[in-house]
CHARMM internal coordinates of N, CA and C (Angstrom, degrees):
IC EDIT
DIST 1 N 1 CA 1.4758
DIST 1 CA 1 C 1.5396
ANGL 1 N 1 CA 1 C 111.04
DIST 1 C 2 N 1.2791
ANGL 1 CA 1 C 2 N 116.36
DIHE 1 N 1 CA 1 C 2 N -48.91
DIST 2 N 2 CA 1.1819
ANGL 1 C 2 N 2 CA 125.78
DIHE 1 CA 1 C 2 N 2 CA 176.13
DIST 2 CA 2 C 1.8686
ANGL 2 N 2 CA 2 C 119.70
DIHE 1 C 2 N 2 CA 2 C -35.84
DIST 2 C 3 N 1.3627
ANGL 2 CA 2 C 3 N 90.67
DIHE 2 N 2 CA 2 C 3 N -70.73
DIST 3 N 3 CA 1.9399
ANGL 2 C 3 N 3 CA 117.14
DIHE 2 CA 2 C 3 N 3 CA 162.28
DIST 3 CA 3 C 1.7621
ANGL 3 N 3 CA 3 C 97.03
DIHE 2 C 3 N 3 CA 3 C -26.81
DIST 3 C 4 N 1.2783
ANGL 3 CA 3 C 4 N 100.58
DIHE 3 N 3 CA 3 C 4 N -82.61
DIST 4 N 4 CA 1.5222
ANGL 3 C 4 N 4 CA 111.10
DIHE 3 CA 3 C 4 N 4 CA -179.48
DIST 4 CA 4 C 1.3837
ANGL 4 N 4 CA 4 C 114.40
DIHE 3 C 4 N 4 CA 4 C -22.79
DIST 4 C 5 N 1.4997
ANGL 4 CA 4 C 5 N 111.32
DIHE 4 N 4 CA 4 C 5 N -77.43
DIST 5 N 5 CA 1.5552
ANGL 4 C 5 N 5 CA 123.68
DIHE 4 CA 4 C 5 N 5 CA -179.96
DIST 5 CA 5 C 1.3840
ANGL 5 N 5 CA 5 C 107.33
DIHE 4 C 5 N 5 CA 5 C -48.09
DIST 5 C 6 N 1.1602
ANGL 5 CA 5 C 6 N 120.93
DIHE 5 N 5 CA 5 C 6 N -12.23
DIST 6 N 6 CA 1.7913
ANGL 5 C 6 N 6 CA 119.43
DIHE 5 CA 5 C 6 N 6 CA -175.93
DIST 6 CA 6 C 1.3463
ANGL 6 N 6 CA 6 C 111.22
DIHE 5 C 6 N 6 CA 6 C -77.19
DIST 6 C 7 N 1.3447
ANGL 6 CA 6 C 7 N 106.13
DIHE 6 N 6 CA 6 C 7 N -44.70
DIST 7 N 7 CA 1.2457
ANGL 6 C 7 N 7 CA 138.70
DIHE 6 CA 6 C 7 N 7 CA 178.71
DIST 7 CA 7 C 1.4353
ANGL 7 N 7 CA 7 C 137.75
DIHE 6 C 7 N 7 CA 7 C -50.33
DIST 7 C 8 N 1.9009
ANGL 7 CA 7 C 8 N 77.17
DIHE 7 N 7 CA 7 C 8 N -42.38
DIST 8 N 8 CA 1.7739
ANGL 7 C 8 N 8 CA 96.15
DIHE 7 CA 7 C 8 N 8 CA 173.64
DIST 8 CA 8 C 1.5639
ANGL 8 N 8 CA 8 C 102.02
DIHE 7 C 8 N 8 CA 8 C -101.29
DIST 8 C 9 N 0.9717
ANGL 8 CA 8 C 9 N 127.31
DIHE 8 N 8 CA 8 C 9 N -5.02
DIST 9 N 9 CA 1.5327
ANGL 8 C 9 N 9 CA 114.09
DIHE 8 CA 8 C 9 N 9 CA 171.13
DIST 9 CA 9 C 1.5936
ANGL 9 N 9 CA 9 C 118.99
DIHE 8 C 9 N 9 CA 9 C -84.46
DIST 9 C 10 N 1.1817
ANGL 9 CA 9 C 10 N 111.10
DIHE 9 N 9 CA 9 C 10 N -30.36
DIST 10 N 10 CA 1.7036
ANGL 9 C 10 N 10 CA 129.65
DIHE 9 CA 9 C 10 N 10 CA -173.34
DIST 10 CA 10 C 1.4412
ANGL 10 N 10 CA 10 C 87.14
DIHE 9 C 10 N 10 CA 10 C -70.63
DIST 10 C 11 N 1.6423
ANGL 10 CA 10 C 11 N 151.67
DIHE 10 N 10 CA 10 C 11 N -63.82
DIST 11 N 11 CA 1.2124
ANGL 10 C 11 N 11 CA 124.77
DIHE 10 CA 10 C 11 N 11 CA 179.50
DIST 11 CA 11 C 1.3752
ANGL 11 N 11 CA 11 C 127.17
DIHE 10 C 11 N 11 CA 11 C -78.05
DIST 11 C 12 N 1.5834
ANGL 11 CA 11 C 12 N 119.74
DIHE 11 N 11 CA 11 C 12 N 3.98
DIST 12 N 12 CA 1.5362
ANGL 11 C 12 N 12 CA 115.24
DIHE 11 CA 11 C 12 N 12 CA 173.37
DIST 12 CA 12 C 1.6259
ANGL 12 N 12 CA 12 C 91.65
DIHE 11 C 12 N 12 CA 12 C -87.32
DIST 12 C 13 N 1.0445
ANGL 12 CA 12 C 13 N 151.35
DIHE 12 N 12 CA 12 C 13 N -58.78
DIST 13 N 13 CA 1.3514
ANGL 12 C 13 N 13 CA 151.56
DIHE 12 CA 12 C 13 N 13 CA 150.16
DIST 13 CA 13 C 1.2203
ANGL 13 N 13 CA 13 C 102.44
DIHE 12 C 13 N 13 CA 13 C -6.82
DIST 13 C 14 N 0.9019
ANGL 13 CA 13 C 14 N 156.72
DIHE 13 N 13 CA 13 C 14 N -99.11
DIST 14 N 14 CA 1.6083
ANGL 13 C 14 N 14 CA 171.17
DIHE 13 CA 13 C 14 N 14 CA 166.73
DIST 14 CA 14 C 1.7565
ANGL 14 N 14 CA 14 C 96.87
DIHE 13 C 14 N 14 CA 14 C -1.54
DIST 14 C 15 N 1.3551
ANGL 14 CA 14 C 15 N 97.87
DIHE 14 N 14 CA 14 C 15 N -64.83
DIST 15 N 15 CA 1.3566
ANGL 14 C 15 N 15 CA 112.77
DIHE 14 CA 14 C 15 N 15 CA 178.72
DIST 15 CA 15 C 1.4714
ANGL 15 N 15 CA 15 C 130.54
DIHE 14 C 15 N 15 CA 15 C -54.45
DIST 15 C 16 N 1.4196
ANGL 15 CA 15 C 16 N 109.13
DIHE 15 N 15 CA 15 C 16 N -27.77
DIST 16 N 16 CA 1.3696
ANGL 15 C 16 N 16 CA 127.42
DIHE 15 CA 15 C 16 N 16 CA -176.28
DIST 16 CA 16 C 1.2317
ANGL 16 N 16 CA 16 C 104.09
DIHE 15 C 16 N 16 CA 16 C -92.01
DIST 16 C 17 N 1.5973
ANGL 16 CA 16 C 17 N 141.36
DIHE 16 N 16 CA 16 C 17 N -28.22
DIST 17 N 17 CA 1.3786
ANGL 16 C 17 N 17 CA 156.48
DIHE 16 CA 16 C 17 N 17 CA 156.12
DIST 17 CA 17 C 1.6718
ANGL 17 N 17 CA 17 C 100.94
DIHE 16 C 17 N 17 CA 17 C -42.15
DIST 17 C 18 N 1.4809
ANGL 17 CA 17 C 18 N 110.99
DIHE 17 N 17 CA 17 C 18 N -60.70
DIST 18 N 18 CA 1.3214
ANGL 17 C 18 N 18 CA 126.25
DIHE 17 CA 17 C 18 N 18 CA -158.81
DIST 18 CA 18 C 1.2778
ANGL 18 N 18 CA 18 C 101.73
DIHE 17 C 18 N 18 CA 18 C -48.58
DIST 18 C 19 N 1.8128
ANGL 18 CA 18 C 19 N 105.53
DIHE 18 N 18 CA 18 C 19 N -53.44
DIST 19 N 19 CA 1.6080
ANGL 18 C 19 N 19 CA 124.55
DIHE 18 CA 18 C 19 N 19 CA -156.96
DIST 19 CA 19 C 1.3207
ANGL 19 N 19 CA 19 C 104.43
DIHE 18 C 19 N 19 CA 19 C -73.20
DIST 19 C 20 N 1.3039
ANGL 19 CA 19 C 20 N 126.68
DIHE 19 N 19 CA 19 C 20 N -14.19
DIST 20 N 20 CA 1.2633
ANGL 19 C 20 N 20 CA 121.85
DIHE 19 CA 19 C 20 N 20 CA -166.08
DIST 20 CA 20 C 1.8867
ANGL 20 N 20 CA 20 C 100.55
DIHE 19 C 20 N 20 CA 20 C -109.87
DIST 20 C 21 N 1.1997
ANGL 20 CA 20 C 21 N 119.98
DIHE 20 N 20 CA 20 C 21 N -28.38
DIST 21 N 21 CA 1.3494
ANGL 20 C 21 N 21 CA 117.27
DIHE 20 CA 20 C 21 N 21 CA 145.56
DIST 21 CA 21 C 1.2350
ANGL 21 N 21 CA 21 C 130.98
DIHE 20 C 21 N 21 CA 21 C -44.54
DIST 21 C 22 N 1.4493
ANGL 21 CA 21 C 22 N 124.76
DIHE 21 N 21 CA 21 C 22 N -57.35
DIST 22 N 22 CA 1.5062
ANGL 21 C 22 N 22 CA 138.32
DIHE 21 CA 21 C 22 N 22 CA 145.03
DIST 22 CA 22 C 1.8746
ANGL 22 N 22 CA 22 C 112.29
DIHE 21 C 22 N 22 CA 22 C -14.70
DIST 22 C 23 N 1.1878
ANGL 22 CA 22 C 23 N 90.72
DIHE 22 N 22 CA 22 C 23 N -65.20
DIST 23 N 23 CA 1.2963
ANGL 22 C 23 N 23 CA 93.80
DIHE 22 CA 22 C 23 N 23 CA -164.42
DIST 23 CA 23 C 1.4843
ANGL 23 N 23 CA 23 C 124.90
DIHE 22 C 23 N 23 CA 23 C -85.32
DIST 23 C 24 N 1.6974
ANGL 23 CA 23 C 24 N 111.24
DIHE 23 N 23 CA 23 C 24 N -19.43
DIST 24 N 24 CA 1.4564
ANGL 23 C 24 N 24 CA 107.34
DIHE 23 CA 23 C 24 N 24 CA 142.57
DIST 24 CA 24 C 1.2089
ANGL 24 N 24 CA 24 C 133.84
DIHE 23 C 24 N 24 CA 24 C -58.01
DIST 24 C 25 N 1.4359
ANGL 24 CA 24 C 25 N 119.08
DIHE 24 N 24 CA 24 C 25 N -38.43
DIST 25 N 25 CA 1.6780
ANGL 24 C 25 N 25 CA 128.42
DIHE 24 CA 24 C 25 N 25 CA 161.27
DIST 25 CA 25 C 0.7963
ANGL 25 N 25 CA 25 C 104.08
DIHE 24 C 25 N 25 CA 25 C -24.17
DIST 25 C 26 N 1.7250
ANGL 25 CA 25 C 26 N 115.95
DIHE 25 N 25 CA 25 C 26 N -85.07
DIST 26 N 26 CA 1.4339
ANGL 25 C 26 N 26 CA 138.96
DIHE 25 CA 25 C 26 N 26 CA 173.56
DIST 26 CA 26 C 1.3836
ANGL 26 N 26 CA 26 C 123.88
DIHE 25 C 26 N 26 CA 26 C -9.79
DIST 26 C 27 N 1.4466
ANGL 26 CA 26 C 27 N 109.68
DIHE 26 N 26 CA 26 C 27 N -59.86
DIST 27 N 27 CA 1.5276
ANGL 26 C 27 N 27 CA 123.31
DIHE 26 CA 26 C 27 N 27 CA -177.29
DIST 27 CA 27 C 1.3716
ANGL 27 N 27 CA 27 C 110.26
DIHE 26 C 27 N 27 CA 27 C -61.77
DIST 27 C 28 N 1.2464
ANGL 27 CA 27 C 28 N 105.67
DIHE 27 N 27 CA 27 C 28 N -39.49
DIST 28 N 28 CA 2.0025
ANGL 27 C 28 N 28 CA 127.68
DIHE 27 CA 27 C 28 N 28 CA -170.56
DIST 28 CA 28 C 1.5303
ANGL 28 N 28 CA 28 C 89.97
DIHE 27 C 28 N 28 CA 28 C -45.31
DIST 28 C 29 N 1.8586
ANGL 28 CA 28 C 29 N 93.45
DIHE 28 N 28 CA 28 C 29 N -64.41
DIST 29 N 29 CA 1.5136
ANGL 28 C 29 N 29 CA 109.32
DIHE 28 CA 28 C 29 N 29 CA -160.53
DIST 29 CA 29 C 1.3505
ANGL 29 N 29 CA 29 C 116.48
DIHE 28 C 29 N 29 CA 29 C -62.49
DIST 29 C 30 N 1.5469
ANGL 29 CA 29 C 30 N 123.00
DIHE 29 N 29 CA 29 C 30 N -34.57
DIST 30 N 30 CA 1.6540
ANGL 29 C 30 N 30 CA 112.06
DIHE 29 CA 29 C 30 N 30 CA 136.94
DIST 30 CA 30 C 0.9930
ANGL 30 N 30 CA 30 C 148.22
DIHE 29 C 30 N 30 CA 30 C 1.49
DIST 30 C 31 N 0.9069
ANGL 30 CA 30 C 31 N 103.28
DIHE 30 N 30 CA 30 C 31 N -79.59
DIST 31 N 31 CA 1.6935
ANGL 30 C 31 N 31 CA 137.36
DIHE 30 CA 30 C 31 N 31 CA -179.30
DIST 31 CA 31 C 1.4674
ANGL 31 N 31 CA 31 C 102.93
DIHE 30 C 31 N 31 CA 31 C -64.33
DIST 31 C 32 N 1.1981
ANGL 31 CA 31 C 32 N 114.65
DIHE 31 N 31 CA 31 C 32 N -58.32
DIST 32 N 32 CA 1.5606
ANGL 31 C 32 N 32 CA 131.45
DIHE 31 CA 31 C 32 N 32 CA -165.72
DIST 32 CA 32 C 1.8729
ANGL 32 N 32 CA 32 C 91.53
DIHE 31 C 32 N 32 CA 32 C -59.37
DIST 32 C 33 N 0.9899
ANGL 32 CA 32 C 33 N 137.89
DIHE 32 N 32 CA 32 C 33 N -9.28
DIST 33 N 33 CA 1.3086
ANGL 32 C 33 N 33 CA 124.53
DIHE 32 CA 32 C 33 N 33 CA -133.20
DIST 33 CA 33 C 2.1451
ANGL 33 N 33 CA 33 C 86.06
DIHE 32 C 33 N 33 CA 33 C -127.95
DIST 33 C 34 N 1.1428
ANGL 33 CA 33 C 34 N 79.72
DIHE 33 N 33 CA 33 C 34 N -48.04
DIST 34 N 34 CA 1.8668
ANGL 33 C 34 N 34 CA 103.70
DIHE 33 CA 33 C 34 N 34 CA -176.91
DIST 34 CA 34 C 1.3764
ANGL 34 N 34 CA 34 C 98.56
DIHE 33 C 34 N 34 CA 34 C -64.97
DIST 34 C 35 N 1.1425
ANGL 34 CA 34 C 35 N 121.68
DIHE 34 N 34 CA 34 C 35 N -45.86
DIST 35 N 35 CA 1.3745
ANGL 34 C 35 N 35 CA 130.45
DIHE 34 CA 34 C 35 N 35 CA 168.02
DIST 35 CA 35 C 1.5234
ANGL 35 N 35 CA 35 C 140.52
DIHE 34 C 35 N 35 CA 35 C -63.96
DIST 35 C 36 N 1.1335
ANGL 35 CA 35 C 36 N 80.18
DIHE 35 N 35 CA 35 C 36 N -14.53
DIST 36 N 36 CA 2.0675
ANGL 35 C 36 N 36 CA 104.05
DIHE 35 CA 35 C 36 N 36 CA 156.38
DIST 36 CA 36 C 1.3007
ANGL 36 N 36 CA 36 C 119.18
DIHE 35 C 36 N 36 CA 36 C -101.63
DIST 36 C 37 N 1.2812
ANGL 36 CA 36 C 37 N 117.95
DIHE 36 N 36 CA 36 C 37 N -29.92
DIST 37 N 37 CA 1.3276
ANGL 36 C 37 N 37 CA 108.45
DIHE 36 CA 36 C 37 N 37 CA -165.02
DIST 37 CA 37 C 1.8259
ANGL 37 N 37 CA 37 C 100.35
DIHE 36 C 37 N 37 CA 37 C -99.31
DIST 37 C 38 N 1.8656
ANGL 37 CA 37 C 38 N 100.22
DIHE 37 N 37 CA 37 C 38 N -4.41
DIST 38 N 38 CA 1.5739
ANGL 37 C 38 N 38 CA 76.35
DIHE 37 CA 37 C 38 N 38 CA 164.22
DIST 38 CA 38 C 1.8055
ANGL 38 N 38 CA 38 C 100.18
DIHE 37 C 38 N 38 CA 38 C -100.77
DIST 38 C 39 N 0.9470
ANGL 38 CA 38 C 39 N 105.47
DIHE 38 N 38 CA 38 C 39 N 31.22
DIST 39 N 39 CA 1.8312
ANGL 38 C 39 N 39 CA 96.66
DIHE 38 CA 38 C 39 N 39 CA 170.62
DIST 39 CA 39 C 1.3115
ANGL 39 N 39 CA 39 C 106.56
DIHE 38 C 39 N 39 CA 39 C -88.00
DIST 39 C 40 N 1.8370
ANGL 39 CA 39 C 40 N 108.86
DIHE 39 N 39 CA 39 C 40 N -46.93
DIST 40 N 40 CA 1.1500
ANGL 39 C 40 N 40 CA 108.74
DIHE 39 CA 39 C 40 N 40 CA -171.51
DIST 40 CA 40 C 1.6973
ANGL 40 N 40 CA 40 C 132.08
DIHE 39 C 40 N 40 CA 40 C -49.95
END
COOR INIT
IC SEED 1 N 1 CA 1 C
IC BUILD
């Protein structure tokens, strides 16, 4: 069981890295977006 649980934590980790990459993008792309439309 132990092995197992090792197993499943090493890709929620991974995953939680991912999501938080995602979501800086995200914010970037925000910004990036607000930032055109006050050019326009």
């Amino acid at each position: 069981m132990r092995v197992i649980m090792t197993d499943l934590e090493s890709p929620i980790k991974l995953n939680k890295k991912l999501l938080l990459c995602l979501l800086i993008s995200f914010m970037l792309f925000l910004t990036a977006c607000s930032n055109n439309k006050n050019k326009i």
